[in-house]
N, C-alpha and C positions, 0 to 999 in steps of 0.2 A: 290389103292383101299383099303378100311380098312375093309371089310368085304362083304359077300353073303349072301343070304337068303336059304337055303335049297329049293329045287327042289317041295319036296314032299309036303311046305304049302304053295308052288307058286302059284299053278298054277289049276283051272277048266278046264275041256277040254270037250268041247262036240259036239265035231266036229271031224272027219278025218283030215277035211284042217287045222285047228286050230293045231292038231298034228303037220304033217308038216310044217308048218307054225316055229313052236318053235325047231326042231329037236329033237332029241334025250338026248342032257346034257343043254339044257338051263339053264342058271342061273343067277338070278337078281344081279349084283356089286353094293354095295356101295359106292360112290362116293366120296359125300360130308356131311356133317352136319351143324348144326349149325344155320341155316335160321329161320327165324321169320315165313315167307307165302310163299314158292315156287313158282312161276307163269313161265308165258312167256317163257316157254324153248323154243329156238331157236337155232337150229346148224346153224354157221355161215363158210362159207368153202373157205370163204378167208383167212382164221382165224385159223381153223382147229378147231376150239374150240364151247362149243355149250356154251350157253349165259344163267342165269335165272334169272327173275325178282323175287328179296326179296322186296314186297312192304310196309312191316311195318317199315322197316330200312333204305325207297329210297337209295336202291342201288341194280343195276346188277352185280351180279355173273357172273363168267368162270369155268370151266373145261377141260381142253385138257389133253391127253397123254403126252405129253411133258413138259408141265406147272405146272399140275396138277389143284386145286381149288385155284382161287386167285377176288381180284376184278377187275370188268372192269368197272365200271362208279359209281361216287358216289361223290354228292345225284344224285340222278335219278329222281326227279321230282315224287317220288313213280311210278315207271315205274309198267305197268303191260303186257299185250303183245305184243310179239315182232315177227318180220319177217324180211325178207331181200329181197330186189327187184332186178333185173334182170343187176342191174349194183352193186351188191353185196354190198347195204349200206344196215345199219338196222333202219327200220321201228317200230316206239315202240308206243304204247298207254301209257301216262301220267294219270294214274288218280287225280292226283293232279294238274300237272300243266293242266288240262281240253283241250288236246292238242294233236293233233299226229302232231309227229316229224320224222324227218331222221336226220340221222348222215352220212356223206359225207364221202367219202373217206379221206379228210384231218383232219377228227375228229370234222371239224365247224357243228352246227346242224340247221338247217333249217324245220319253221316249217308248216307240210302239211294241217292240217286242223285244224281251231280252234273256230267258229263259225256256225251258220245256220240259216238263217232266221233273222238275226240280234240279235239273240243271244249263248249267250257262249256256247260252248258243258256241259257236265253235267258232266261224266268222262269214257272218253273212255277208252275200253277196249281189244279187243281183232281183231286182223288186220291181211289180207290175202293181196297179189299181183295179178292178173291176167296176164294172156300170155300179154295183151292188156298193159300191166305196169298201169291199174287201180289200184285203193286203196282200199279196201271194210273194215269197221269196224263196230263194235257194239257200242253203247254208251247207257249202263243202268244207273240207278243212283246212284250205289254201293259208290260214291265217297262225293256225298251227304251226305246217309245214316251212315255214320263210318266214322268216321277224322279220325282213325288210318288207314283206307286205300286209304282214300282222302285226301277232302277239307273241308266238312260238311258248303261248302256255299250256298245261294240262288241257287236256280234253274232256270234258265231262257228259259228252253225247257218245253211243257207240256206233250211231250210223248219220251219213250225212242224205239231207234232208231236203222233202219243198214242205213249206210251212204256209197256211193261211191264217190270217188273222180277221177277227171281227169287227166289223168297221165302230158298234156302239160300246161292246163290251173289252175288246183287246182278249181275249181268250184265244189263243194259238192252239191249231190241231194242225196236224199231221198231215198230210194228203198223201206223199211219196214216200219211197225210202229205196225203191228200187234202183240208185243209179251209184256210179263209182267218183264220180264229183259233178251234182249240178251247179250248175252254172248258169248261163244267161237265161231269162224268162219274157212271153211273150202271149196272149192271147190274139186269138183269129178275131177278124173285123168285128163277128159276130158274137165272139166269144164260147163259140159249141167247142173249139179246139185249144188245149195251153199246148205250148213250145217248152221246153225244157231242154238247155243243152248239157250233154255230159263229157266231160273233159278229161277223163283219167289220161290220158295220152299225155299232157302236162309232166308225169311221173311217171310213161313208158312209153316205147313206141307202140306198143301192142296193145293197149290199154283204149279205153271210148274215146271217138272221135266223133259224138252222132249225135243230130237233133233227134230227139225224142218230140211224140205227139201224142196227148190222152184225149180223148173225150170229157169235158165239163160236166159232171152230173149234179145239180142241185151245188151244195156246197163240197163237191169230189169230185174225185177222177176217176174212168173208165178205159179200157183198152190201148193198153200202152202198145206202142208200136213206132218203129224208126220211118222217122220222116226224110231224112236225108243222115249219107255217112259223109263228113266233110274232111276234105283232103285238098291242100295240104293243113298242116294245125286243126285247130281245132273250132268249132262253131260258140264260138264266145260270145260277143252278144248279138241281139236282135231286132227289127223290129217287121211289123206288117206292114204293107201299103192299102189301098181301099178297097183293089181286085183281089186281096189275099193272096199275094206275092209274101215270101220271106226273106229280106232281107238279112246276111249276116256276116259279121266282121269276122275275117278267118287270115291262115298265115299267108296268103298271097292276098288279101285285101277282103274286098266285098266280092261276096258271091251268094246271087239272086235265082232263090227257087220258086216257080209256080205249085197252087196250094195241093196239086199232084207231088209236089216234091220232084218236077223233072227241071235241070239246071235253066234259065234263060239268058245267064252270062256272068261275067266278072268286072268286077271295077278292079283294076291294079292301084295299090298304094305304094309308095317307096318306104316302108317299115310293117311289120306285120301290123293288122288292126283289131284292136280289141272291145269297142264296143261305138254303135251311132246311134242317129235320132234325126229323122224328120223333125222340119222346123222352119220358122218363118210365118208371116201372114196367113200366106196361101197352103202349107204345109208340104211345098211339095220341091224343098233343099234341106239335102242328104249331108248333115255334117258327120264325120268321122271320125274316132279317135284312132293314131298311127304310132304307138310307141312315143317318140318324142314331139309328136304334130298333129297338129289338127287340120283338118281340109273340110272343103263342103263342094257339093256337086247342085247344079240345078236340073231338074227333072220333069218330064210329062208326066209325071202321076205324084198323086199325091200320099201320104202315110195315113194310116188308120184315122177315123175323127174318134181320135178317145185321147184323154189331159194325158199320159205316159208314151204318146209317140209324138 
């Protein structure tokens, strides 16, 4: 670790639970540096090691205690989020190569979804597992819009999208279409709730800034309704904790809602944060991703027990 952040311009608190929640000496470690765009943190625990997508460099970073900061895949097809499914591969979003992928246990990569409708995805983004070893991801057109974070090719979707996939056949449907770019994705402990964040704001000030919430029905979704409006930036990615807390990386850092959607507090970062993951042993250190740095936090609670937090 090369350095901490001081305690005292950590952290808001305005909450009890929030209190306990961080303990008593909480403190954000410095990790790593050096990163171009921090994305996709994903602890991987076959691995011991948590994973983050650098997408202006296509390439995934590591971290472990043992290792320390090193690389683990590169180029990455500018990877952007990543997960791990229920037989411990990791599941990543390509905004470039307009694709989700796995990577198998023998390192061969196999790819899960890469069209719809008879045409190309646009550049997917941000990817959850379900209990069911479903696939649920976003696909905005961030990959479009910026070749330094894409492709800036043709589009051949007319709306951006949450897609599901089927875990035996790979047959992709539709779920949303409702949003102005989704973005980060998440299921509740229990999975009755997905999280969908939508970011238009990225491309205006006026534009979505809001976690979206549907109802899980069978293989869809029900009763779309805003969960939280996040301010400042935008609610980029996310995850659960086990009381169904939501965790989310936004442009003043981490900011923690209970599953009412009322604030319990903020973690300050020194660069905006664009996506974390629970991780470790115990599951219960918050690594970050902060623009050019990575940090981890350790915590009284733990993140969801599902292989994608």
């Amino acid at each position: 670790m090369v350095a901490n952040m001081p305690s005292s311009d950590q952290f808001e608190i305005f909450s009890d639970e929030f209190r306990r929640i961080l303990g008593q000496n909480s403190t954000m470690n410095h990790l790593a540096d050096g990163l171009a765009f921090a994305e996709g943190v994903c602890w991987v625990p076959r691995l011991n090691k948590v994973i983050v997508s650098d997408i202006p460099n296509s390439r995934i970073v590591s971290w472990s205690e043992s290792e320390g900061f090193g690389s683990y895949r590169e180029p990455s097809g500018r990877a952007n989020g990543n997960t791990v499914d229920h037989e411990g591969r990791i599941i990543t979003c390509l905004t470039q190569g307009r694709a989700v992928i796995r990577e198998e246990l023998d390192g061969s990569l196999t790819t899960i979804a890469e069209s719809y409708d008879g045409g190309l995805l646009t550049s997917p983004n941000d990817v959850v597992v379900k209990s069911d070893r479903s696939i649920w991801f976003t696909d905005p057109d961030y990959g479009y819009l910026d070749s330094t974070q894409g492709h800036a090719e043709s589009l051949e979707q007319d709306r951006n999208r949450v897609y599901r996939v089927d875990p035996d056949s790979l047959e992709i449907t539709m779920v949303s279409e409702d949003f102005d770019k989704p973005n980060g994705i998440a299921f509740s402990p229990d999975e009755s709730v997905l999280y969908v964040g939508d970011t238009g704001r990225t491309h205006g000030e006026f534009r979505a800034h809001r976690l979206m919430a549907f109802d899980v029905v069978d293989d869809g979704l029900e009763n779309p309704r805003m969960f939280a409006d996040v301010d400042p930036g935008i609610p980029d990615g996310f995850r659960a904790d086990v009381d169904g807390n939501i965790w989310i990386s936004t442009g003043d850092g981490v900011q923690v809602f209970n599953p009412n959607g009322d604030m319990l507090g903020k973690i300050h970062t020194p660069e905006v944060a664009a996506n974390l993951s629970f991780g470790m042993a115990d599951n219960q250190t918050l690594f970050i991703g902060a623009t050019s740095s990575i940090w981890s936090i350790e915590l009284n609670i733990a993140g969801a027990t599902r292989p994608n937090n």
